[in-house]
C-alpha positions in Angstrom: -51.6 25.1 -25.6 -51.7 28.9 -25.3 -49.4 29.9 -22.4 -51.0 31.7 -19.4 -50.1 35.6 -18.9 -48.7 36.7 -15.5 -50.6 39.4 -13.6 -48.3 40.9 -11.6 -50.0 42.7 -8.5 -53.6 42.8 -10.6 -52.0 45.3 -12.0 -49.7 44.4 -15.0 -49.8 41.6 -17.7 -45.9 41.0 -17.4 -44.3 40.0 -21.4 -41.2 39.4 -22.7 -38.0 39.9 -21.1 -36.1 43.1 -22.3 -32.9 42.9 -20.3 -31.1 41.3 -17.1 -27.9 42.4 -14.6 -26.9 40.5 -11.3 -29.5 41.4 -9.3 -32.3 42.6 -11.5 -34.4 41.4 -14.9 -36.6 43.9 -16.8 -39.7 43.2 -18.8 -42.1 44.6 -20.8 -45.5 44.4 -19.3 -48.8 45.9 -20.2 -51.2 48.1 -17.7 -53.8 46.2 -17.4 -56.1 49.6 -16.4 -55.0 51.8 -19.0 -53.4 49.1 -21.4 -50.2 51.6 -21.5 -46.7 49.9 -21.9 -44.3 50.1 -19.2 -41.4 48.3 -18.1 -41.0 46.4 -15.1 -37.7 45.8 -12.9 -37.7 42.7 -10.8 -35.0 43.1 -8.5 -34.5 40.0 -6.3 -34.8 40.4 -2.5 -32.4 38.2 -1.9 -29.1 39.0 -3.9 -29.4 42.6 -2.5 -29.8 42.2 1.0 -26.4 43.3 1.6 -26.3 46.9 3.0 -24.7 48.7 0.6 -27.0 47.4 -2.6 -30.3 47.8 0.0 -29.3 51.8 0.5 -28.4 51.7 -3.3 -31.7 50.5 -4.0 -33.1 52.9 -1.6 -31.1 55.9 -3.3 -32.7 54.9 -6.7 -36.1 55.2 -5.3 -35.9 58.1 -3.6 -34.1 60.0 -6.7 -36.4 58.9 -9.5 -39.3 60.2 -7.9 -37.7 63.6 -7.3 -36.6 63.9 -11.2 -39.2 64.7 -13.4 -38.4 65.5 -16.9 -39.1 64.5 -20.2 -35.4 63.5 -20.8 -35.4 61.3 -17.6 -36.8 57.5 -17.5 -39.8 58.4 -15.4 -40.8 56.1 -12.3 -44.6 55.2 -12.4 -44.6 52.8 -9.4 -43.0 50.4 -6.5 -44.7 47.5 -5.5 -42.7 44.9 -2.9 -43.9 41.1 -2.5 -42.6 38.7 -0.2 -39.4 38.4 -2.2 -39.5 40.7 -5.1 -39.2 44.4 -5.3 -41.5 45.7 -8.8 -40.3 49.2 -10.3 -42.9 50.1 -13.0 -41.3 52.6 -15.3 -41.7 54.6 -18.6 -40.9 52.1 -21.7 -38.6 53.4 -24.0 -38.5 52.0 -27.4 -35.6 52.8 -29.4 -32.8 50.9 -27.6 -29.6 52.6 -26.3 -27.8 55.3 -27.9 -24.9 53.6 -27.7 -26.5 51.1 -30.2 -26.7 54.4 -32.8 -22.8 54.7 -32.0 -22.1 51.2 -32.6 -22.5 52.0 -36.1 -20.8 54.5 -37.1 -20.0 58.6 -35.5 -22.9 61.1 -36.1 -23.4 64.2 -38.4 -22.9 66.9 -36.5 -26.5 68.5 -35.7 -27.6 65.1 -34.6 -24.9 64.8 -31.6 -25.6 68.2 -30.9 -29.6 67.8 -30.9 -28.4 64.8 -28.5 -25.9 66.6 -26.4 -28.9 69.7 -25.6 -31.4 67.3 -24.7 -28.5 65.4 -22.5 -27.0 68.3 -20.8 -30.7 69.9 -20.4 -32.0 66.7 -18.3 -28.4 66.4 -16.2 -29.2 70.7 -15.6 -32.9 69.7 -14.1 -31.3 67.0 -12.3 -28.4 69.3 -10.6 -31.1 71.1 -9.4 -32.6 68.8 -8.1 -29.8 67.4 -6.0 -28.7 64.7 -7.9 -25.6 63.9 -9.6 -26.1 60.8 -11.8 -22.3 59.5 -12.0 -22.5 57.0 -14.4 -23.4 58.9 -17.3 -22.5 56.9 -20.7 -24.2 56.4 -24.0 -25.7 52.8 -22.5 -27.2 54.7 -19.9 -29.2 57.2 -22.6 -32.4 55.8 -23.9 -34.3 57.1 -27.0 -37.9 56.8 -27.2 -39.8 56.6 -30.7 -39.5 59.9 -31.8 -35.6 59.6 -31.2 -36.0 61.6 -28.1 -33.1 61.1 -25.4 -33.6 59.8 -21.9 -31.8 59.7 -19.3 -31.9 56.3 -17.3 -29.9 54.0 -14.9 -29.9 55.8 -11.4 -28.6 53.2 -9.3 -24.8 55.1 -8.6 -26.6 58.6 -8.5 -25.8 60.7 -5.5 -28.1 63.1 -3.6 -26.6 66.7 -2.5 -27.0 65.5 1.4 -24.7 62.4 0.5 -21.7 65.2 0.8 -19.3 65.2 3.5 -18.1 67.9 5.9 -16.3 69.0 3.0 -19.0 69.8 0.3 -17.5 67.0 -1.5 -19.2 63.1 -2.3 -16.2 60.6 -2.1 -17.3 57.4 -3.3 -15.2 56.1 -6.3 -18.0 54.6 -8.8 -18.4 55.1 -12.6 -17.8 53.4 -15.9 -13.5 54.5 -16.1 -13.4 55.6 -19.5 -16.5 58.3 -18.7 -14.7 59.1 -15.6 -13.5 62.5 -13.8 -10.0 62.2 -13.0 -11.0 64.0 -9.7 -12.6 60.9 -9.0 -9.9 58.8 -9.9 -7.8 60.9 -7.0 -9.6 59.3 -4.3 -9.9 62.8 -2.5 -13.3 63.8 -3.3 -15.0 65.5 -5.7 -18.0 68.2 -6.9 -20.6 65.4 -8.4 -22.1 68.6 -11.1 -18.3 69.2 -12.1 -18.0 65.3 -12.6 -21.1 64.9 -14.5 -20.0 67.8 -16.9 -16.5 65.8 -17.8 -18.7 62.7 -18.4 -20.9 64.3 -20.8 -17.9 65.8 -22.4 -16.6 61.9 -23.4 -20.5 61.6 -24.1 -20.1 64.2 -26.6 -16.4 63.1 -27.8 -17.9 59.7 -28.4 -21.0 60.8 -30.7 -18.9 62.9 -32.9 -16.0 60.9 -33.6 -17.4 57.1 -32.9 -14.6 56.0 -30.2 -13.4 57.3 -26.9 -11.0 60.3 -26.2 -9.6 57.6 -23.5 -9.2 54.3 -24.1 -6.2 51.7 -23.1 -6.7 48.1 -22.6 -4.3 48.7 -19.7 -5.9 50.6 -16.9 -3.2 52.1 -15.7 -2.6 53.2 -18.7 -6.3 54.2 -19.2 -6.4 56.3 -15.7 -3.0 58.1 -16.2 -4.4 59.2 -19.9 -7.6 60.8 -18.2 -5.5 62.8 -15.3 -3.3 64.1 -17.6 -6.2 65.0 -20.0 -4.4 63.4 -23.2 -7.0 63.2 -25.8 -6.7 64.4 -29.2 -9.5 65.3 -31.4 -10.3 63.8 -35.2 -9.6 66.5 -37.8 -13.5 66.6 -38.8 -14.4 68.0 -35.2 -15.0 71.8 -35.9 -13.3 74.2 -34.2 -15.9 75.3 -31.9 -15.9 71.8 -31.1 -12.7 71.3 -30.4 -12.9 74.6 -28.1 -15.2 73.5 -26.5 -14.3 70.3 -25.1 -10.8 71.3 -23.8 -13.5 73.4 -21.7 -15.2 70.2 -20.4 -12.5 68.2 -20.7 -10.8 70.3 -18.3 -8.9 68.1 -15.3 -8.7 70.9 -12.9 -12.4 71.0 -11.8 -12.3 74.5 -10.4 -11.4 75.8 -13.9 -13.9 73.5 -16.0 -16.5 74.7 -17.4 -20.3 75.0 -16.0 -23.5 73.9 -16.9 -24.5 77.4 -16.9 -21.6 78.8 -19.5 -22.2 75.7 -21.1 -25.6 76.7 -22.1 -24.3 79.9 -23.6 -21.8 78.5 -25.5 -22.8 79.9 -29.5 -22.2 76.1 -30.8 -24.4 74.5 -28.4 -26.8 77.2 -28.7 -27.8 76.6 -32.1 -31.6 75.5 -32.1 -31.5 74.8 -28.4 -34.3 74.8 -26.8 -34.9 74.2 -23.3 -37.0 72.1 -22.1 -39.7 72.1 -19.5 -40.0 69.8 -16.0 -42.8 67.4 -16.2 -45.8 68.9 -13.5 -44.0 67.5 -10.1 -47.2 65.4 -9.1 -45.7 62.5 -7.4 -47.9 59.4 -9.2 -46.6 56.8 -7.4 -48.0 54.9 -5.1 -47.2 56.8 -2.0 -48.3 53.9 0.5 -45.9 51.9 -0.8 -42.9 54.3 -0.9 -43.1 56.1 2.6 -41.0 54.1 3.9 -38.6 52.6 1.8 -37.2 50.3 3.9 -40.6 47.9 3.8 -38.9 46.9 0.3 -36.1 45.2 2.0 -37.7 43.7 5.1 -38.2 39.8 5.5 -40.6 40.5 7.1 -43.4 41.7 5.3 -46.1 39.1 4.7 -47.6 40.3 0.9 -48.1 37.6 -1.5 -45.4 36.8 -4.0 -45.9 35.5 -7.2 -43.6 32.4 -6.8 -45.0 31.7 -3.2 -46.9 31.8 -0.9 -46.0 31.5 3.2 -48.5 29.1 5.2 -46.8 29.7 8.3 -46.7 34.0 8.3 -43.6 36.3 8.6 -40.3 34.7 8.7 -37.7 35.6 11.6 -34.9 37.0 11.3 -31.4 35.7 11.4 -27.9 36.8 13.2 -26.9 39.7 11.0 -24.9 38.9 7.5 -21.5 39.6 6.9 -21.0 43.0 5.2 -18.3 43.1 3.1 -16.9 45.9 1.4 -17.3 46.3 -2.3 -14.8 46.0 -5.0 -15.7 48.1 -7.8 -13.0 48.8 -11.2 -11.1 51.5 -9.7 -10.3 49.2 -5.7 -9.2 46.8 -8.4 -7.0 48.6 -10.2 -5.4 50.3 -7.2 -4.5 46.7 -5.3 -3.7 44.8 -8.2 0.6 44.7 -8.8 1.6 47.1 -11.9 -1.6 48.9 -11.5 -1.2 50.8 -8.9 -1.8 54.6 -9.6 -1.2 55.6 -5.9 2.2 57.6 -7.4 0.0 59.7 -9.2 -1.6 61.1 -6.0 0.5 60.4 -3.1 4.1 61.6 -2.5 4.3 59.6 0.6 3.5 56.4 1.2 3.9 54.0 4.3 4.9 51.1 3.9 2.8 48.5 5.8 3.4 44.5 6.7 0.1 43.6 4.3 -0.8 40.5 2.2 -4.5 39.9 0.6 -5.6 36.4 -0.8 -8.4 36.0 -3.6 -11.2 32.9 -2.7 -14.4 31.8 -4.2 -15.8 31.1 -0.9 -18.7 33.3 0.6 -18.2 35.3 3.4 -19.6 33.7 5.9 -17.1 31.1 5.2 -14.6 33.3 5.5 -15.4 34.4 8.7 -16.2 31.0 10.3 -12.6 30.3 9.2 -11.3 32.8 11.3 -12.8 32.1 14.1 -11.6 28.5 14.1 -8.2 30.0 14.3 -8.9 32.2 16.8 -10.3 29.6 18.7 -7.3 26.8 18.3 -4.4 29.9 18.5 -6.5 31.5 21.9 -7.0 35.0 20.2 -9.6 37.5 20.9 -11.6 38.4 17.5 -13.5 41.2 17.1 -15.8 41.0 14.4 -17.2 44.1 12.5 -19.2 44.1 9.1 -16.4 43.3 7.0 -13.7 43.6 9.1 -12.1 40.6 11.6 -9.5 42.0 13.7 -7.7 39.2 15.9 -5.9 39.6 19.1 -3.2 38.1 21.1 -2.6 38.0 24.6 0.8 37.1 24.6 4.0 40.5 25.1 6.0 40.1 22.0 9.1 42.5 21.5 6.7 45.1 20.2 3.7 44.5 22.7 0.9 41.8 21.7 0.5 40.9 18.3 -2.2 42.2 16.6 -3.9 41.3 12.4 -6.6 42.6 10.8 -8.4 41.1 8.2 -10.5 42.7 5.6 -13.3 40.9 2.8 -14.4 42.7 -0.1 -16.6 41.4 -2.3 -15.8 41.3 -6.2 -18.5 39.5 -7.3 -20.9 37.3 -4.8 -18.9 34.1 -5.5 -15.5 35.8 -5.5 -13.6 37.7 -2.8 -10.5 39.3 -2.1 -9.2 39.5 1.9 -6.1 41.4 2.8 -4.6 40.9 5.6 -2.4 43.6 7.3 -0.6 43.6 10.7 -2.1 46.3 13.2 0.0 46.2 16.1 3.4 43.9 17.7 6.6 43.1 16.0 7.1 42.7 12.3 9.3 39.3 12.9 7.2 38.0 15.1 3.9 38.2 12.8 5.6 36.9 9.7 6.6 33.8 11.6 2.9 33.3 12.5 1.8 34.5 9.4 4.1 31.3 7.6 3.5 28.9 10.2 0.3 29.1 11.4 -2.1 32.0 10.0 -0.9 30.8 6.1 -1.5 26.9 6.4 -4.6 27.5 8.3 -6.0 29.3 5.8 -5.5 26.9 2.9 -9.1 25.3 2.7 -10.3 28.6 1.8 -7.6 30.3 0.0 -7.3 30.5 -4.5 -4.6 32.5 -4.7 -2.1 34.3 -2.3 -1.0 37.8 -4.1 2.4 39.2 -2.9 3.4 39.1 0.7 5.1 43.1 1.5 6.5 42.8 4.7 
């Protein structure tokens, strides 16, 4: 029997899958008005309803419809159903650049035709407020007529996302594209970290493998502070000049977008390219307000169901844990720890942090329960239990906090650090009652520094 198409919103004839992550699949689908192609990301209500992948979501939204460039994925449309959120975007047909890579390192006009049309879109996109930070050749798209694109702004940043200090400060990126400034932990100028990315970018297409790579991270990380990368003896001189410009690991002194762009090497056959008309063609009912996406409570009809009894209600709020991503990891995990690189003084802290495949609700409930048998006050916050004794101890009352971060959805690491009261006195509840009290939930225990 011939298998019935899916309309999607009586707007789209969804096709074949093209791609899945965690949280999202992406399919080609066919407008069913003009019969263009397009490509359409499912993202599943449910596995993002944690805050900091709903204001990620959010951030995506809100930064593809302010980019509009012919080197840039374009946004078409959102659409939200009872548990899906629809982005309808441009399809690109030639697969990843990184696929070109795979096989082999480019001549050198075609990395440079590819490095112009890169560094032109990231330009438009700087003045435009956004910094991409995850700029990598699996992020770059090329269309039929081996155009490049620009896609994947889920870690972008807008300019208001800065601090006091003029700097963004959250630690996100693929490590071997990586700024070192971000690496430090103590902020950073998203243009001037976008430039060092597309320096690897360009590295990568001209000699066919990283100017960083280690299979040890810490090994990895102390290579790209210390800028050690040496180029293959087919790069060209200009070449070579100019990536110890972008390749630069003092910020202040590496080069701009602007001197970039009147570099002679890149210069040759450059030609800059214009912004797409800045008509915003997306459905602006929908996108208003972005946070209808992520609300249980909207009532529109999904294509996997339908409710018979109206708008759900809503529920005590969900844990928030913090987020592990490859650089938390490396930092906690023992022989990894790149802190010496940064820090000339550190404190030593009583702190201990045990890995479980339990969620973290289950976490939490588990805390409670020994709160409630040992008579402590908890204080629960997001991601953060803090318990509290009542008991004067040498030191005052003894005091722990306890803090989840997520890793993946089914796997969590909690560290557990004493806040207040007498060292002595918390390892001897720590053994004898926190420790074997934790046991139904705990994987592993990793080091104990008291």
């Amino acid at each position: 029997m011939e298998k019935k198409a899916t309309i999607l919103m009586q707007r789209y004839e969804l096709g074949q899958m093209l791609g899945h992550g965690n949280f999202a699949k992406v399919y080609h689908a066919r407008n069913l008005r003009s019969g263009e192609s397009v490509a359409i990301k499912v993202i599943d209500k449910e596995k993002v309803l944690r805050p900091r992948l709903m204001d990620q979501i959010k951030r995506e939204i809100s930064v593809m419809r302010l980019v509009k460039h012919p080197n840039v994925v374009q946004l078409h449309e959102v659409m939200a159903s009872r548990t899906k959120i629809y982005f309808a975007m441009e399809y690109v047909r030639g697969g990843e650049l990184f696929d070109k890579i795979a096989k082999g390192k480019l001549k050198e006009d075609a990395a440079r035709g590819y490095f112009q049309q890169l560094i032109g879109a990231v330009d438009y996109c700087h003045s435009r407020g956004v910094y991409h930070r995850d700029i990598k050749p699996e992020n770059l798209l090329l269309d039929e007529n081996g155009s490049l694109k620009v896609s994947d702004f889920g870690l972008s940043a807008l300019w208001d996302s800065k601090r006091h200090d003029g700097l963004l400060h959250t630690t996100c990126g693929t490590p071997a594209y990586v700024a070192p400034e971000v690496i430090n932990k103590r902020g950073y100028d998203g243009a001037k970290a976008d430039i060092w990315s597309c320096g690897v970018v360009l590295f990568v297409l001209m000699a066919g493998f990283l100017p960083f790579n280690d299979l040890n991270q810490t090994e990895l990380c102390r290579k790209i502070t210390r800028g050690q990368f040496r180029c293959p003896q087919w790069f060209p001189q200009e070449v070579r000049k100019l990536l110890s410009r972008i390749l630069d690991t003092n910020p202040s002194t590496r080069i701009t977008i602007a001197e970039l762009m009147e570099n002679s090497w890149f210069k040759k056959g450059f030609k800059r390219v214009e912004a797409l008309p800045n008509k915003d063609d997306i459905d602006n009912s929908l996108v208003n307000d972005t946070n209808i996406f992520f609300s249980g409570l909207d009532c529109e009809e999904s294509l996997e169901m339908k409710s018979n009894s109206g708008c759900e209600t809503t529920m005590s709020p969900p844990v928030k844990p913090a987020f592990f991503n490859a650089f938390d990891i490396i930092s906690l995990s023992p022989g990894l720890d790149l802190s010496s690189l940064f820090e000339k003084d550190r404190k030593q802290r009583s702190s201990s942090r045990f890995t479980t495949t339990k969620p973290a609700s289950a976490i939490v409930s588990k805390f409670e329960e020994i709160a409630e048998t040992e008579r402590l006050k908890l204080i629960r916050k997001d991601g953060t239990v803090k318990l509290q004794g009542s008991r004067k101890g040498r030191k005052g009352p003894l005091a722990l906090e306890a803090e989840i971060f997520e890793v993946t959805p089914a796997f969590h690491v909690v560290e557990l650090k004493k806040t207040s009261g007498d060292t002595l006195e918390y390892r001897e509840f720590f053994d004898h009652d926190l420790k074997p009290s934790l046991k139904d939930i705990v994987w592993t225990w990793q080091g104990c520094d008291f």
